[in-house]
Every structure is written in C-alpha cells, then in structure tokens.
C-alpha positions in Angstrom: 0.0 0.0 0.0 1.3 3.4 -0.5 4.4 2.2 -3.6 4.5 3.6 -6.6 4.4 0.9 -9.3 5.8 1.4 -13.0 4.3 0.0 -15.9 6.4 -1.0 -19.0 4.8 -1.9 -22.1 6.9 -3.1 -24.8 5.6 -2.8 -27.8 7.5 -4.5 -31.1 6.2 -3.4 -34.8 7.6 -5.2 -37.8 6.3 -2.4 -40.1 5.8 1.3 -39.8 2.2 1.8 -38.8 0.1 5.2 -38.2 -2.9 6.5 -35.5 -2.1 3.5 -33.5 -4.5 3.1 -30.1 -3.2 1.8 -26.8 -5.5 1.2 -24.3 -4.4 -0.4 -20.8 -6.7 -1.2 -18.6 -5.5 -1.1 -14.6 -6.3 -2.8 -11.4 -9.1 -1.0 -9.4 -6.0 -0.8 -6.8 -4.0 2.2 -8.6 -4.2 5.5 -9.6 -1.9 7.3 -12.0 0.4 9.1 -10.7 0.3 11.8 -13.2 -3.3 12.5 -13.5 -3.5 15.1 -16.1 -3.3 14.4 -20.3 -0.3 15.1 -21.9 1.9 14.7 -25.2 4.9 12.7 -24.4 8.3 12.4 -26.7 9.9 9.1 -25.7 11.7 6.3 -27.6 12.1 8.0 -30.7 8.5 8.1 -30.6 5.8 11.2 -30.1 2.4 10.4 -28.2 -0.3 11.3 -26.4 -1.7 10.2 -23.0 -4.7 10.4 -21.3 -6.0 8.5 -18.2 -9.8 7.8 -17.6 -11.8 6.0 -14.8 -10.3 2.2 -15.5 -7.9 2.6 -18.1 -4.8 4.6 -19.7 -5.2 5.6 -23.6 -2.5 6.3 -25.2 -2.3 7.8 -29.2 0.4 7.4 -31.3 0.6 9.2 -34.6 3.4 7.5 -35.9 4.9 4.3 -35.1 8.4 3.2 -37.1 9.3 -0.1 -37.6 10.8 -1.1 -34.4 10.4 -1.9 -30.3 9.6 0.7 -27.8 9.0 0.4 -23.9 5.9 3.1 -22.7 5.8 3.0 -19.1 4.1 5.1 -16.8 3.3 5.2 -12.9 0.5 4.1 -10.2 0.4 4.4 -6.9 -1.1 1.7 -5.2 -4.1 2.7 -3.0 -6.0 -0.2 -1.8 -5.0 -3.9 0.1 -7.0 -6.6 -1.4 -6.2 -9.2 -4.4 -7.3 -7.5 -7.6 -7.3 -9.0 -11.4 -5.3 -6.5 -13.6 -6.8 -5.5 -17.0 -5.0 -6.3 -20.2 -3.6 -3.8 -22.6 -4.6 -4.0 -26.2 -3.0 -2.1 -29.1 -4.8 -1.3 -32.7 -4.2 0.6 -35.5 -7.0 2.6 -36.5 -6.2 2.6 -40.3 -5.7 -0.8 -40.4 -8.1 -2.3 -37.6 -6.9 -6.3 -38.6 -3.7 -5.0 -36.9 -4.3 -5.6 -33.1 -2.5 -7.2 -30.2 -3.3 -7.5 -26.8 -1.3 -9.0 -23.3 -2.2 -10.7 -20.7 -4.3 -10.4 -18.0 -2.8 -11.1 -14.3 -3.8 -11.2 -10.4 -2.4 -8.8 -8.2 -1.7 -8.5 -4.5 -1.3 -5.7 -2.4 -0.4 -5.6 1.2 0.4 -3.2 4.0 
C-alpha cells in the first residue's frame, strides 16, 4: 500500500504503422500518478496520453518499424487481491492489426 508501481509496455512493430490506439486497462487498486493528459516524446516516438476512470489511452501518430517500452506510474491505494486488465493495441487505419497482453492477479499488502 502506499508504492509507486511502474508499468512498461513493450511494444514490437515489424512495419511502420500510423494513429495506432493503446488502451491499458488497470487494477481498481492504482491510480496514476500523473493525472493530467499530456503529449509525451519518448523512444524516438511522439504520443499522447490520457487516463480515464479504468484505463490509460495512449495515441500514437506514428509508429516506425521497431520496439519501444511506454511506461508510466500508479500508486497503489487499496490492500486486497485484484485481477489487472489487459492492454490492447490497434491501429485505426488498419483495424486487422491488433494485439493485446495478458491479464494477471495482483496482491497488495500493507
């Protein structure tokens, strides 16, 4: 209760792609530590990232050929065991591209 936790998602494209969509959905156990939108220059990459209610969308204009790690932080504000969302990526031009990860359980403790 009380860490901050850092979320890494790698994300590996074997062709240049354009308006691609990340959406990761969180635990009901954290809350971004950076609450308000913002563009983001990271990885060689340019993006935008907003968090709602459940989730964290991200918007990237233009994604090269290539892997990139996104990460981000939670704090974690409530003991329990929680299932974690999964993250799921799309590209809006082409839709047939999509991926998603895994889902997980999580523990927190005081």
């Amino acid at each position: 209760l009380g860490d901050v936790v850092k979320v890494a998602l790698t994300i590996k494209a074997n062709r240049d792609l354009d308006y691609v969509t990340i959406i990761d959905d969180r635990a009901a156990c954290f809350e971004p530590v950076e609450q308000l939108p913002q563009p983001i220059f990271t990885e060689g990459i340019y993006f935008y990232r907003e968090n709602r209610d459940a989730a964290t969308n991200i918007f990237v204009d233009h994604l090269p050929k290539g892997t990139y790690v996104i990460s981000y932080e939670l704090n974690a504000n409530n003991i329990g065991s929680y299932s974690s969302g999964i993250a799921k990526i799309q590209s809006q031009y082409a839709p047939n591209i999509t991926a998603h990860s895994a889902g997980s359980s999580i523990s927190i403790s005081r």
